[in-house]
N, C-alpha and C positions, 0 to 999 in steps of 0.2 A: 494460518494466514501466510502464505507465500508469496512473494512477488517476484515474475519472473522475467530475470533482466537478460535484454536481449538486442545486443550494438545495430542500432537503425538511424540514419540517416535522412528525415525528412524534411519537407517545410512544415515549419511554424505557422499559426495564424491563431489571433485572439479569441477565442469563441463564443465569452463572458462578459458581460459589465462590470466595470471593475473603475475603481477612483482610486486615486493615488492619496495615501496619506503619510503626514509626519512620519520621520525618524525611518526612512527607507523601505518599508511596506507599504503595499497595495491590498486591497481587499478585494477578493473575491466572490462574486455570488452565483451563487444558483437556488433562485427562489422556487422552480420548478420540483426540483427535488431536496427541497427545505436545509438547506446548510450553507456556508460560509466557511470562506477560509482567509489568512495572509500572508500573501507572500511576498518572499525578498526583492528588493529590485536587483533587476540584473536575470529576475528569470521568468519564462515565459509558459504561453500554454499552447499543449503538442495538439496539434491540427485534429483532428477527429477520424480522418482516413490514416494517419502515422500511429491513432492508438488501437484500431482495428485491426493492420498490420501487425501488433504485439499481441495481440487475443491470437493469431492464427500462427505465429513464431514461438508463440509460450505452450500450443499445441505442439508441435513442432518438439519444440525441447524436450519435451516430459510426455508422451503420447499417452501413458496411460494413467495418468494423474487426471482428476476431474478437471471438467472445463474451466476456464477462467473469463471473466466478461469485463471486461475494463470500462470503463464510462469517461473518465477522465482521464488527462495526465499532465505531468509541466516535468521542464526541466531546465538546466540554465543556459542561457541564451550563447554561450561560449562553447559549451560541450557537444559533441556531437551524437553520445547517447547514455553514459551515466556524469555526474549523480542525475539521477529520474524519481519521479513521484507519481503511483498510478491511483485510482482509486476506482473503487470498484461499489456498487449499491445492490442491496440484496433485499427482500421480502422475507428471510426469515425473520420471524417472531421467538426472543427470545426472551430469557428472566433471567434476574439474578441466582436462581438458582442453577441454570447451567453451569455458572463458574465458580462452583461452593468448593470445588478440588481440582485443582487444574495440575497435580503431580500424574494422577494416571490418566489425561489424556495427553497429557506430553509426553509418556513413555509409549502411546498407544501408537500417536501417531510417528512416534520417529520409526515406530517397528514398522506401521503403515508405507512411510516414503519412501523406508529401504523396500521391503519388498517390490512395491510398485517401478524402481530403478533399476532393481535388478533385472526386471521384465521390460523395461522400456526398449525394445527393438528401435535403434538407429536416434536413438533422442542425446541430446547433446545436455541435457545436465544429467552428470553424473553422481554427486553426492547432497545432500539437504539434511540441513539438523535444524531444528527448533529450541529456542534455549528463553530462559528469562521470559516464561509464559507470566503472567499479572491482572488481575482484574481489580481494578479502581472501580471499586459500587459505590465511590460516593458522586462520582462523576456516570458511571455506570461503561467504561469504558475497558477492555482487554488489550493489552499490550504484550509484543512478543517479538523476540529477533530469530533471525535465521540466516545461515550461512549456506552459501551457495556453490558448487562448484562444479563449471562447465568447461567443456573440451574446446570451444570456441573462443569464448572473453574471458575463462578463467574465474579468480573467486570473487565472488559478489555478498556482502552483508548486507542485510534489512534489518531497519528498523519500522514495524504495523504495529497499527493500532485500529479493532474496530468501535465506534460508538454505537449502544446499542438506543435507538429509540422505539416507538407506540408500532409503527409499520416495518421496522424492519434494522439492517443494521448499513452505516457508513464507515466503508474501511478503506485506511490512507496506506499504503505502500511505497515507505521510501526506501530507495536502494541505491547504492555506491561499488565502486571498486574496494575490494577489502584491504586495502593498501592507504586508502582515504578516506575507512570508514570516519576515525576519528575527528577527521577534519567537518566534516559534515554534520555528523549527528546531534552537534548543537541546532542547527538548523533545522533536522527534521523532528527535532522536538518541537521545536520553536513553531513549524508549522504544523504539527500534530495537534501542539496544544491551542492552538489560535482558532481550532474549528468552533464553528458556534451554530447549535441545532437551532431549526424555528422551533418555539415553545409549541407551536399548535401539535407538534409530534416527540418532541423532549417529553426523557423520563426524568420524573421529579428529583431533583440532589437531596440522596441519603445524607444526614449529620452522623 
């Protein structure tokens, strides 16, 4: 899980139903694609044509790293491109048994995104490490950071997590200047853990 941070400037505009509750969150929905989220006031959600823009600039940076499809994104109403929050929705089908060892795909794929960087003709991120891979099976969710480093913005930390459900999985990509990770990452927990599947597609919590 990559999220690829990339300084864009656009307008803003709300695209969701969203009510404002107690103690400075808002809630987020999207019943179409059965999740929920909360987020901090003070931040907003990226137009729809500004997060299509970062699918075809995250091409752009990594040319021969698989596509990436963003669906959502927010970020805060102050910034002009990180901290940022993408999310992306996928149809794989997966099980708790894909993440019964998550040490040899984390050494697969780091050998993976070197390679592919080395190869990258003319792409503007230059280095990626995957670190603090985790799967939460009681929640059923993988978590994982990754450091960033472009020739353009410089270095970038992520904090992802994907949830897996019945149809597929939702994965949140938050990412910061790595100079601010720490400032931040209370937050992107904070809005990591806030997500709430609809039960008609939630996999049932392990004890």
């Amino acid at each position: 899980m990559i999220c690829i941070g990339l300084a864009l400037s656009l307008p803003l505009i709300s695209q969701s139903a969203s009510t404002v509750q107690n103690g400075g969150y808002r809630l987020v929905a999207y019943p179409s694609d059965s999740f929920s989220l909360t987020l901090p006031n003070g931040w907003v959600e990226i137009e729809p044509r500004a997060v299509a823009e970062l699918v075809s600039a995250a091409k752009k940076a990594a040319p021969n790293l698989p596509d990436v499809s963003f669906k959502y994104g927010f970020k805060t109403a102050a910034a002009a491109d990180f901290p940022r929050v993408l999310i992306t929705l996928s149809d794989d089908h997966l099980s708790d048994e894909t993440f019964a060892n998550l040490n040899g795909p984390h050494q697969t794929l780091d050998a993976y995104l070197a390679d592919q960087l080395d190869k990258a003709a003319g792409g503007t991120l230059q280095r990626a490490r995957m670190s603090n891979l985790y799967y939460d099976k009681t929640h059923h969710v993988v978590w994982g950071t990754a450091h960033l480093s472009y020739s353009d913005t410089g270095d970038i930390q992520t904090l992802s997590a994907a949830y897996i459900t019945k149809v597929g999985t939702i994965q949140i990509h938050c990412a910061s200047k790595a100079s601010e990770y720490e400032k931040y990452q209370p937050v992107f927990r904070q809005l990591i853990g806030s997500v709430v599947i609809d039960p008609k597609v939630a996999l049932s919590a392990q004890r």
